[in-house]
Structure formats: C-alpha cells, structure tokens
C-alpha positions as CSV (number, residue, x, y, z in Angstrom):
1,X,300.9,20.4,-82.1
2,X,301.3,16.7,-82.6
3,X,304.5,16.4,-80.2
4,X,301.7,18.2,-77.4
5,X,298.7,16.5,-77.9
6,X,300.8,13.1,-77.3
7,X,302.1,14.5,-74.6
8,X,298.6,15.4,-73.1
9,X,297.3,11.9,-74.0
10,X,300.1,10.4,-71.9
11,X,300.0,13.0,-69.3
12,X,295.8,12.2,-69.2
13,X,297.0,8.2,-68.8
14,X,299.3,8.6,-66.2
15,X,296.9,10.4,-63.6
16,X,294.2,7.7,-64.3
17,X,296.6,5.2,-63.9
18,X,298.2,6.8,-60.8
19,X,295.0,7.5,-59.6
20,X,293.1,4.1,-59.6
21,X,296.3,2.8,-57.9
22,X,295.7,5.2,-55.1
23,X,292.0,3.9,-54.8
24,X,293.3,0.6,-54.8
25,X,295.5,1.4,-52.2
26,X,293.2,3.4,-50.0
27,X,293.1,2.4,-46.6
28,X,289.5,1.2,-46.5
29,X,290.0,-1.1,-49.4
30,X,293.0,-2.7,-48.5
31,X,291.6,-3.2,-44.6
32,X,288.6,-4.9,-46.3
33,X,290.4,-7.5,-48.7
34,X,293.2,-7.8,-45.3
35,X,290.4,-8.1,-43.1
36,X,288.8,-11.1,-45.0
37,X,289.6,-14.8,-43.4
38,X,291.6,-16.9,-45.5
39,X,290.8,-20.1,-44.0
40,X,287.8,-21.1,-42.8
41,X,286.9,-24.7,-40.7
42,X,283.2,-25.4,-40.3
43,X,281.9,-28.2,-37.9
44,X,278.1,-29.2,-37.6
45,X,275.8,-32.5,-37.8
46,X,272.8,-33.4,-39.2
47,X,269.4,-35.6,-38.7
48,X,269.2,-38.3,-42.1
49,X,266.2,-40.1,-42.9
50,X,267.5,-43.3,-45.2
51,X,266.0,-43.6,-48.8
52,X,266.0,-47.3,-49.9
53,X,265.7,-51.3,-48.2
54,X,266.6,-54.0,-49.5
55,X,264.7,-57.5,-50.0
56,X,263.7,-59.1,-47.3
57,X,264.7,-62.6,-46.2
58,X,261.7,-64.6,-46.5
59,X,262.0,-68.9,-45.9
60,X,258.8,-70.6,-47.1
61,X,257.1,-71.2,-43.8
62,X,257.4,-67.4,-42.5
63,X,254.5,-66.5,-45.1
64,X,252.2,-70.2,-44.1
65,X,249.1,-69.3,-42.3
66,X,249.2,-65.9,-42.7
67,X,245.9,-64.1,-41.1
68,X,245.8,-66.9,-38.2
69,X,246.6,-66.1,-34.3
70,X,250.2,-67.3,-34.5
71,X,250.2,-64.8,-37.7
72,X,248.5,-62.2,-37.6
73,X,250.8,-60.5,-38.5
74,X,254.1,-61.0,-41.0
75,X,257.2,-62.1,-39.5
76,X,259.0,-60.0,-42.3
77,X,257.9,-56.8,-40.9
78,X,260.6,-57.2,-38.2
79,X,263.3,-56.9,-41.1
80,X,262.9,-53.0,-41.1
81,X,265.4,-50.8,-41.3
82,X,265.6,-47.7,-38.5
83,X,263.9,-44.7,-40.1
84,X,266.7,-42.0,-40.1
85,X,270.3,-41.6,-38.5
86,X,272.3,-39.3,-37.1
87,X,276.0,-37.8,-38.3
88,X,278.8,-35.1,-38.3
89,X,280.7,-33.1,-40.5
90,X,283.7,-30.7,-40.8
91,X,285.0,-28.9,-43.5
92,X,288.1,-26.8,-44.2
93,X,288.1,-24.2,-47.0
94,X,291.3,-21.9,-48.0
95,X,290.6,-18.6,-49.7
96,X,293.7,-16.5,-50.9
97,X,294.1,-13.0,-50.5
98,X,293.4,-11.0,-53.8
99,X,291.7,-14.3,-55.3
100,X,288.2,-15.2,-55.7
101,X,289.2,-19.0,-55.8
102,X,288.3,-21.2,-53.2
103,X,289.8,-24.5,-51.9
104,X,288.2,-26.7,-49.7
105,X,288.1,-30.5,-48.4
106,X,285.1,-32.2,-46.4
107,X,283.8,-35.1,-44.9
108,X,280.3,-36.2,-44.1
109,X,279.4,-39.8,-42.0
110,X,276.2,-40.6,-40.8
111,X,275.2,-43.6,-38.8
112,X,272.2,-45.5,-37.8
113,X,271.1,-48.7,-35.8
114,X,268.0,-50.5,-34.8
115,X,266.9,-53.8,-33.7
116,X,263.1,-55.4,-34.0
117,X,261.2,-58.4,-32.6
118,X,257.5,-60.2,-33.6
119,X,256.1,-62.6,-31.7
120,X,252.6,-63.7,-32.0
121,X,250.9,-67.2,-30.5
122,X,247.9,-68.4,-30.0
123,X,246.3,-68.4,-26.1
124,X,248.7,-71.1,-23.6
125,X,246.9,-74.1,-23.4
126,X,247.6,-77.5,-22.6
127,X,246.2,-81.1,-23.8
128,X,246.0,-83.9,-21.3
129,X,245.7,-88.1,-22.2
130,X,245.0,-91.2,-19.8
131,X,246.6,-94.3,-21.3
132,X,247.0,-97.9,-19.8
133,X,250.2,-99.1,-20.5
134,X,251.1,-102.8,-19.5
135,X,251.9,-106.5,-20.7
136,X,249.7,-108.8,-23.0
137,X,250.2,-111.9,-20.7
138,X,247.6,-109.2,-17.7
139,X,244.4,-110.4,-18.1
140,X,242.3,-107.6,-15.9
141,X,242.3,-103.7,-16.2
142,X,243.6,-104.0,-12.7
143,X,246.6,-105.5,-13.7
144,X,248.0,-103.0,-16.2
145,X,249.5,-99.4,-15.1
146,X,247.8,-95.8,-15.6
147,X,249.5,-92.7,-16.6
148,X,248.6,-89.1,-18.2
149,X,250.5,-87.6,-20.6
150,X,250.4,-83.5,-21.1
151,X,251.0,-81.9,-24.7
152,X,251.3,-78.1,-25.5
153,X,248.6,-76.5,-27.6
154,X,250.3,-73.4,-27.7
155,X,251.6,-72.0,-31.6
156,X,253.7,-69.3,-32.2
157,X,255.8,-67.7,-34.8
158,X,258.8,-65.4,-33.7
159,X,261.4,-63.2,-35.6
160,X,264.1,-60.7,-34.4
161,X,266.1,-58.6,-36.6
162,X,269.8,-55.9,-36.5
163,X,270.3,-53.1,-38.4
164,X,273.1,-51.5,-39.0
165,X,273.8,-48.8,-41.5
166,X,276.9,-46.0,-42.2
167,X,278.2,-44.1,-45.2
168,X,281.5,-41.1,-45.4
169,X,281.5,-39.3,-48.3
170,X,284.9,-37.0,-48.5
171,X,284.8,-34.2,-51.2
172,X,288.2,-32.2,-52.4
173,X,287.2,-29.3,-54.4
174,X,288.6,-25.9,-56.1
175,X,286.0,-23.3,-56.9
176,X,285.7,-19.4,-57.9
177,X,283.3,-16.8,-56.8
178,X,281.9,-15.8,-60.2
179,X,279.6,-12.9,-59.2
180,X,276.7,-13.7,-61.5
181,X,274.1,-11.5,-61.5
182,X,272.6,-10.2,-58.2
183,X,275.4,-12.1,-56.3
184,X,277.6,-9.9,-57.2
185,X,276.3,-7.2,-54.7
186,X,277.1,-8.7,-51.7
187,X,276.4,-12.2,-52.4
188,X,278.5,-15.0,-53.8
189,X,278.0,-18.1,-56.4
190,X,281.1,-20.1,-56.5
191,X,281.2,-22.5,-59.3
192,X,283.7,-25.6,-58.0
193,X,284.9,-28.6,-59.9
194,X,286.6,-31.9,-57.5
195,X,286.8,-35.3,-57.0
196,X,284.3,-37.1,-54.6
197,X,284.8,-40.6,-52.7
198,X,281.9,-42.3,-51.1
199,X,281.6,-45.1,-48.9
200,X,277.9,-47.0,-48.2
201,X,277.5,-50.4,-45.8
202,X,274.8,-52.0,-44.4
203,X,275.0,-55.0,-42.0
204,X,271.5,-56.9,-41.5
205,X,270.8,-60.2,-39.6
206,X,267.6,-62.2,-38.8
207,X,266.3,-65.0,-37.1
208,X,263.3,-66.5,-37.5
209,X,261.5,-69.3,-34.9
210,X,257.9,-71.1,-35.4
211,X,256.1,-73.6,-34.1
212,X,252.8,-73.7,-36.2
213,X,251.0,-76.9,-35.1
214,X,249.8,-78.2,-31.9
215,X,251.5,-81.5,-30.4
216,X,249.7,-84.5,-31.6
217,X,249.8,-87.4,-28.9
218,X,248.9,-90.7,-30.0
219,X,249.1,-93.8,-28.0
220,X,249.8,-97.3,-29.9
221,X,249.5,-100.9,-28.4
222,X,252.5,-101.7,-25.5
223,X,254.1,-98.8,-25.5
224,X,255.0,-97.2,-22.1
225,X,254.5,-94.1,-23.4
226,X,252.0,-92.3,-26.0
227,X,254.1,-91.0,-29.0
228,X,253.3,-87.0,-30.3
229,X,254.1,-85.8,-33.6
230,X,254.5,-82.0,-34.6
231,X,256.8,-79.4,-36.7
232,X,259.3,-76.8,-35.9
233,X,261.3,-74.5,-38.1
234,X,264.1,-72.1,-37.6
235,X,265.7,-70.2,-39.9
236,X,268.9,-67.4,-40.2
237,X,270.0,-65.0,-42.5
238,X,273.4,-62.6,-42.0
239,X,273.9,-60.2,-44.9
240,X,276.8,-57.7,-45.5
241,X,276.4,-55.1,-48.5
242,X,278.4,-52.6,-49.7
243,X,279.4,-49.7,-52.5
244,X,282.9,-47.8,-52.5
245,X,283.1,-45.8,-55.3
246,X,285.1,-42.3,-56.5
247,X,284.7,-40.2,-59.3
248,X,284.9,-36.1,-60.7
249,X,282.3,-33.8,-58.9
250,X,280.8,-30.5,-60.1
251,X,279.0,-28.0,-57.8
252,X,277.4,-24.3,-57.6
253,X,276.8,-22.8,-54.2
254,X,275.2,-19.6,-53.7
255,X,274.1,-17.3,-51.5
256,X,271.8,-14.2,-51.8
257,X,272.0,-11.2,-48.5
258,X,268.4,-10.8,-47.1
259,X,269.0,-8.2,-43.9
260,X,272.0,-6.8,-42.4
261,X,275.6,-5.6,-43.7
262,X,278.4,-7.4,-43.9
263,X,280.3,-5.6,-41.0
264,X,277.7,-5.6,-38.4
265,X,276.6,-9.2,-39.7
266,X,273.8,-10.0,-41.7
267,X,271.0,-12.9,-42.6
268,X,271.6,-14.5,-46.0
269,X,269.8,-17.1,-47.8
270,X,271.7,-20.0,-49.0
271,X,271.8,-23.0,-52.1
272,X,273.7,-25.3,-53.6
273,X,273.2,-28.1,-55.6
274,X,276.0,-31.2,-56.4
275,X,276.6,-33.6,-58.9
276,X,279.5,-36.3,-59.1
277,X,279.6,-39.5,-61.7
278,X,280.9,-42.5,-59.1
279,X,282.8,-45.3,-60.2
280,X,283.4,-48.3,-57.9
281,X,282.7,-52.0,-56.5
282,X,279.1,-53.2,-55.3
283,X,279.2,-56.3,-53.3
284,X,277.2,-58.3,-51.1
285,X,278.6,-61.6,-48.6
286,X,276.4,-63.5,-46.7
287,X,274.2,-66.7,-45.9
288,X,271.6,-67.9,-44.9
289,X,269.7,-71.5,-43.1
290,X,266.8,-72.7,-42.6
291,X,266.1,-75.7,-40.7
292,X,262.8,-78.3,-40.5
293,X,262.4,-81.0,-37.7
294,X,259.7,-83.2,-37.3
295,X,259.1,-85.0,-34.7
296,X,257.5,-88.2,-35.1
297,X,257.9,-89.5,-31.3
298,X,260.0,-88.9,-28.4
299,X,263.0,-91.1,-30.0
300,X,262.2,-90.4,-33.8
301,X,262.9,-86.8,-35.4
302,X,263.3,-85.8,-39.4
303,X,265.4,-82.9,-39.8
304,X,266.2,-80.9,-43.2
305,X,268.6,-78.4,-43.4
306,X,269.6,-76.0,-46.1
307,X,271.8,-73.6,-45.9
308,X,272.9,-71.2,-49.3
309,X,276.2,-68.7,-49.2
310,X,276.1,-65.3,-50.7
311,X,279.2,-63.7,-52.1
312,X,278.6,-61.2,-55.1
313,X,280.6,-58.7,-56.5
314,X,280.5,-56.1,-59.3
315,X,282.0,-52.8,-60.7
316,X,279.2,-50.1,-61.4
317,X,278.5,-46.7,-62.4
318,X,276.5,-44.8,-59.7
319,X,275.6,-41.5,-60.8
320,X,274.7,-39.2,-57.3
321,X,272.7,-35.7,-56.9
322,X,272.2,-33.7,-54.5
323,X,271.4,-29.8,-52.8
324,X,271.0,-27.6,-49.7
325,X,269.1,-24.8,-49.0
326,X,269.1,-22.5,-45.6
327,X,269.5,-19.8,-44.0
328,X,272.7,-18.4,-42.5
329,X,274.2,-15.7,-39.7
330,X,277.1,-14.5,-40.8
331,X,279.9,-12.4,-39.4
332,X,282.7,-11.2,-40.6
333,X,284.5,-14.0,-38.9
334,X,281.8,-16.3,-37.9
335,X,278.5,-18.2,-39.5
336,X,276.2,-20.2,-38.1
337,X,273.6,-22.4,-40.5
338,X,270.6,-24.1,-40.4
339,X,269.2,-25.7,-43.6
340,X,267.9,-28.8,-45.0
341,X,270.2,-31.2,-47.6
342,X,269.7,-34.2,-49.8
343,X,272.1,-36.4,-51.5
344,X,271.2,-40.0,-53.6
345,X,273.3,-42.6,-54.9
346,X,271.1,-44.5,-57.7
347,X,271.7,-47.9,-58.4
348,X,274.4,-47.9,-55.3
349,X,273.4,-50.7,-53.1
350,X,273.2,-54.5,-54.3
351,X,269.7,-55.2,-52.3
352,X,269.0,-58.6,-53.3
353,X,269.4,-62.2,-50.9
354,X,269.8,-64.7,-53.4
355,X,269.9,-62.2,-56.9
356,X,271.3,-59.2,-57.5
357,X,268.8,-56.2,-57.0
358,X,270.1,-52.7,-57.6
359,X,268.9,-50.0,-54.8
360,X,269.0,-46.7,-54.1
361,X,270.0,-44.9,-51.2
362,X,269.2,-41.4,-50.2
363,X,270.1,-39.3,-47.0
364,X,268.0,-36.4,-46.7
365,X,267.2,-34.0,-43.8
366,X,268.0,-31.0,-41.7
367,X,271.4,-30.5,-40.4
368,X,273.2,-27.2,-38.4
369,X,276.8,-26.1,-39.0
370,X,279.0,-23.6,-37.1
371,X,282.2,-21.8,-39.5
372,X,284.8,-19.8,-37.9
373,X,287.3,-17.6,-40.4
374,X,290.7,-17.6,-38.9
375,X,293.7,-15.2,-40.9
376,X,293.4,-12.1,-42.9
C-alpha cells in the first residue's frame, strides 16, 4: 500500500509538472514573451523654465539717482536671465527575454540664450555761452574777439547684458519590473538603481555706460576757450560659473493602463520620481572694471580705474530630485508621450561676483518623447 501510494504521489507530480511546462510552452505564451521588444531607443525634447539667478553685478554709480529721468528705472534689470530654454533627449533601454530587468542609458541637454538693453536719458537739449576772449594790453570791447560755446544737457544711463546657459545630465541605470500592486495587471513599476553625471554652466557679461550730469562750462580770464567740467562712468563684468558633479542614482517609474489593451494599443498614465547624491567641483572665473573720468577742461581729465579678478573653486555635495508625470500611447512596438518633468540641483551653482553664494538651479516643464521597440 505504501510502495502505491508513492507511486501515485509521483505519478500526481509528474502530470503537474508536465503539465505547467505545456502551458508554459503554449503557443500564445511563448509568441507573447517572443513578441516583446528587447531594445527600445526613445527620442523627444522638451520646453525648461530655469529655477535660480545669480547676483547681479552692481558698480556704485548704477544704483545713484535712482527715481530721476536718466533712472527711472534700474540698470540691473538688464542682467536677467532668459526665462526658459529649449532641449533634446534620447534614450536606449535593453530588456532581455524571460527577464523583468531593465537596462538603459540616457542623456538630457537643454540650452538657452538671451540678451538685454536699458537705456534711459533725460529730453536732448543743448546749452549755449557768448564769451570774449582776447589780450589784456585791448583797451575797447571792439578790440577783443567773440565766440559761443555749445554744451550737452543731455544725461543718460545705459546697460546691455548676454546670457548664456546649458546643462547634460547622462544617467546609466539597471532596473526590475517589480509588479507591485495594481501594476502588476498590466502595468509596470520598475525600481532602478545607477550612476548619474551632470554638467551645469552659465556664461554672463555686462556693460554698463552713464553719464549723469550735465556739462558745466565755465569761462576764466584769457582763455580762448571756456573750460566744462562733468563725470562719466563705465563699467564691465564677464562671469563664467560652473558644477560638474557624478554620483549613485535611485529611481521608481511606473505606469498604470487607463483604456485600451495591450495588442490593439492602449492609453496609460505614467510617473516617476528620481533621486541621485552628486559629488563634484563648483567654480566661478571672471572679472570685472569699472572706470571714473572727470573732466575738468578740455586738456584736464581724472580717471580711476579698478578692476577685481574672480577665480573660485570648490568640491561640494549637491543632492538633486526630481519626477515626471504623463500620459502615454503605447503599442506593442511603439509609444508616444507627453508629460511634464522637474529636476533641481540645490546648492549647485556658485552665484556670487565677489563672494561665494550657493544657488539652485531647477529645469522644469513639459517635454514629448517618441519610443520605438526594435527585436523580439
């Protein structure tokens, strides 16, 4: 009795076993997992608005007589950065047969540039002066010579400004499709674990021009010619700032179905959100000059100069964070995307002209991507 029930036991094993390797090896189910891409390349771009600005270059006699026709007005407003950028991206993921791991690398670069100009002056006007001009030894008005001299009354206060701006971040990741919950039924939720580089610059420049009072003319005893006194400044300022940095990565992407099968294609919703500890170099090169001149008379003039170098560098932690949401079309071989992302770098950016100032920069807004799934 014992020698037949282990028989039956055995007998009971081997049709389950020999059975669930038949369902395993049912047409449908292996045309399915065949049928499946295994590498996928996705191409798309995206429209950034910039997070973050750094300090404005501001020379004393920018700021003087603020609220007055030549300033109405502050020159520093022309130092503003463009308000978003444009980019592209590609991406190119490999997913074995029979696996639920993913592998995948990416790059992202945005770019953005913009130039500005102030100018503000008070109404053209001009200021006219008879003088008599001659020798001691003349005697009689007659005898000495007549001439008018013409000064500009005009004040003005001008400032242009270039931005440039660009960042690549490159991502390398391995994930899994762990199948939490409702994604298991037709959705996914890959948990991925990589290594992240990023790559921030900024390029600024400035000039700044003014000429805040009026032409003074003043005539003195035997002189041929009357003598005018007024200021003029002009400063410049070129600034170069950067943040290279690399460091682990952790990420969850998800995606849920909302309509449609998988065959005949269907509309899911999709998430993710990113996280990556960044370890790299801050730095910051540039100078800036700002020069006086007073003129105290056509053959007299006062000038100051002073001109400062800027060259900082320093190794920081940046931590970064990020996510996407959307909606996608998907195919069997095919998906097209539309969604909205975010990504910030705290503490990235040294901001500061003549100190260090940490900023942050953020890239955030919509982008589109387009996936094809080639093998299978």
């Amino acid at each position: 009795m014992n020698a037949r029930q282990g028989n039956l036991r055995w007998r009971l094993l081997t049709t389950v076993c020999a059975a669930s390797l038949l369902v395993a090896s049912a047409p449908g189910n292996a045309a399915q997992d065949s049928d499946r891409p295994t590498v996928w390349v996705e191409l798309g771009g995206q429209l950034e608005m910039m997070q973050g600005t750094d300090e404005r270059y501001a020379p004393d006699f920018t700021l003087a007589n603020l609220n007055k026709p030549l300033n109405a007005q502050s020159p520093l407003t022309a130092q503003k950065p463009p308000h978003f950028g444009f980019g592209g991206e590609g991406k190119i993921s490999f997913e074995p047969q029979g696996s639920d791991w993913v592998f995948s690398a990416a790059v992202r670069y945005g770019r953005s540039n913009g130039k500005r100009s102030l100018h503000q002056q008070t109404s053209t006007s001009f200021l006219q002066k008879t003088f008599l001009y001659g020798q001691p030894k003349f005697k009689y008005p007659s005898q000495l010579y007549h001439g008018i001299a013409t000064a500009s009354l005009t004040r003005f206060n001008h400032a242009e400004a270039a931005y440039s701006s660009s960042h690549a971040i490159v991502d390398f990741k391995a994930g899994r499709d762990v199948g939490l919950g409702l994604f298991a039924k037709g959705g996914t939720s890959t948990f991925s674990f990589g290594v992240r580089i990023a790559q921030l610059h900024n390029h600024s420049s400035v000039a700044f021009k003014s000429f805040p009072d009026p032409a003074v003319l003043t005539q003195a005893a035997n002189v041929a010619s009357p003598l005018y006194h007024h200021h003029s400044y002009f400063a410049t300022g070129t600034f170069s700032r950067n943040f290279r940095g690399v460091g682990p990565s952790l990420s969850w992407d998800a995606t849920a179905p909302l309509v449609g099968n998988h065959d005949a294609g269907e509309l899911t919703f999709d998430w993710g959100i990113n996280v990556a500890a960044l370890f790299g170099k801050q730095t910051v090169t540039g100078n800036h000059e700002t020069r006086s001149l007073y003129f105290i008379g056509r053959p007299t003039m006062i000038s100051e100069v002073n001109s400062v170098p800027i060259n900082r560098s320093r190794t920081v932690f940046v931590p970064n964070a990020g996510g996407t949401a959307g909606i996608s079309v998907r195919y069997p071989n095919a998906k097209l995307t539309l969604g909205y992302r975010a990504d910030f770098f705290f503490g990235a950016m040294d901001g500061g002209v003549d100190v260090r100032k940490s900023e942050t920069r953020g890239f955030y807004g919509p982008f589109a991507t387009v996936s094809m799934g080639f093998g299978g």
